[in-house]
Every structure is written in structure tokens, then in C-alpha cells.
C-alpha positions as CSV (number, residue, x, y, z in Angstrom):
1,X,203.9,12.7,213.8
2,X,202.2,13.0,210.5
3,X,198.7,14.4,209.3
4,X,196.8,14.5,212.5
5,X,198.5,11.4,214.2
6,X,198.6,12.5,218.1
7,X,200.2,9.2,219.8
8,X,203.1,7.0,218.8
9,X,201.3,4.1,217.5
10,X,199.6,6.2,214.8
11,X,195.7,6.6,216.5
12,X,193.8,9.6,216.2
13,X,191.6,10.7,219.1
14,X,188.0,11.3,217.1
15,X,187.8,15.4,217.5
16,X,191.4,15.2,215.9
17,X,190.0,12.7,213.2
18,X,187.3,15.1,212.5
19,X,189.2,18.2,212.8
20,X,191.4,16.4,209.6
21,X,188.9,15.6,207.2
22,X,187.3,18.7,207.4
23,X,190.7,20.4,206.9
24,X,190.7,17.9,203.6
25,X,187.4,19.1,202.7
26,X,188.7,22.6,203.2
27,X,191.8,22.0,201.0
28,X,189.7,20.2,198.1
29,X,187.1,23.1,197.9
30,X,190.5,25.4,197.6
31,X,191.7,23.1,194.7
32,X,188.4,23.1,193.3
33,X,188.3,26.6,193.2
34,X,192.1,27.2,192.1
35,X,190.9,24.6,189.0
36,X,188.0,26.7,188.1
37,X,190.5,30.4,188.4
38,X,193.2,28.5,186.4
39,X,190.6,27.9,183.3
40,X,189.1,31.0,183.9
41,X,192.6,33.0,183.0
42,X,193.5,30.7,180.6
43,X,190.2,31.7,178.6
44,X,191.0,35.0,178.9
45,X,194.4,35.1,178.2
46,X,193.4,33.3,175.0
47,X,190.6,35.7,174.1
48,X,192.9,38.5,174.2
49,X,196.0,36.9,172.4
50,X,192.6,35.7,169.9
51,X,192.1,39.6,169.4
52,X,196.0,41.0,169.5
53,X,196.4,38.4,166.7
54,X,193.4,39.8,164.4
55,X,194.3,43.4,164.9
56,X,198.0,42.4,163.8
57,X,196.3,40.8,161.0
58,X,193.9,42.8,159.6
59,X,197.0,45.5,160.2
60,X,199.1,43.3,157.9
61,X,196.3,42.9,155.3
62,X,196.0,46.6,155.1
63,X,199.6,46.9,154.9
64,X,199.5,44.2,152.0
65,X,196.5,46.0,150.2
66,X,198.5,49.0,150.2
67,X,201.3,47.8,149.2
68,X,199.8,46.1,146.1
69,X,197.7,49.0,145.3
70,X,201.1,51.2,145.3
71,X,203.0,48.4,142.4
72,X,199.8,48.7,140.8
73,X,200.1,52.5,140.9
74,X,203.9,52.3,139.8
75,X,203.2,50.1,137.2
76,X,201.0,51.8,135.1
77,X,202.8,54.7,135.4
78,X,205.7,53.1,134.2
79,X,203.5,50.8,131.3
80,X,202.2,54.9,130.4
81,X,205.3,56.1,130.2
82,X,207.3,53.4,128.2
83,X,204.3,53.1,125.9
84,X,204.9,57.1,124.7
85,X,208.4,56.2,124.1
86,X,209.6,58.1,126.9
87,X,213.6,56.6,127.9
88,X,215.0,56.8,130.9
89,X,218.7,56.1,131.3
């Protein structure tokens, strides 16, 4: 027997018949639903990757500024100090 087949030569008995497609309407609402979770997580799960990615960003950027702020630094220090004739070995 398959689906809601009840007899060997494949008939269904009407409360059976009805019985299935509302089981089918059942299942598609589930789908339906499932579909609608699915995007819903997806969305989220890219909103927060969205704002993992921005913090690790602007965390690089301040890194970077930093880090060009500090050669700066050094090498003014360094243009002062060869400019008075100071040697180092």
C-alpha cells in the first residue's frame, strides 16, 4: 500500500481520500513555514556576520592608524636626530 491506498487495486474509500489531502495541506503549510524560518535565520545569521565583520574592521583600521601614527612618530625622531648630526653605530 502506498499514500492512503486501502485496497489492492489502488482505490481510496472517500473519508481516506479526504483524510490525505488534508494531511498534504498540513505538510505544505509545515513547508511553508520551514521556508519562511529558513530565510528568517539566514537574515540573521548574515546581519550578525554583517556586524562581526565591521567591528574586525574598524579594529583593523584602528590598528592601521596606530600603526602609521607610530612610523610617523619614529620617523621624525629619527629625521631630528640625524639632522643634529647625532651617529649611531
Amino acid at each position: 500500500m502506498t499514500g492512503a491506498q486501502s485496497s489492492d487495486d489502488g482505490r481510496y474509500t472517500l473519508e481516506e481520500w479526504q483524510r490525505y489531502q488534508r494531511m498534504q495541506a498540513i505538510k505544505a503549510d509545515l513547508d511553508a513555514d520551514i521556508g519562511k524560518r529558513d530565510e528568517e535565520t539566514k537574515r540573521a545569521i548574515k546581519e550578525a556576520v554583517d556586524e562581526w565583520l565591521d567591528e574586525k574592521f574598524a579594529q583593523v583600521g584602528k590598528w592601521t592608524v596606530r600603526g602609521i601614527i607610530v612610523t610617523l612618530f619614529g620617523a621624525a625622531v629619527w629625521f631630528i636626530v640625524w639632522s643634529r648630526g647625532l651617529r649611531f653605530p
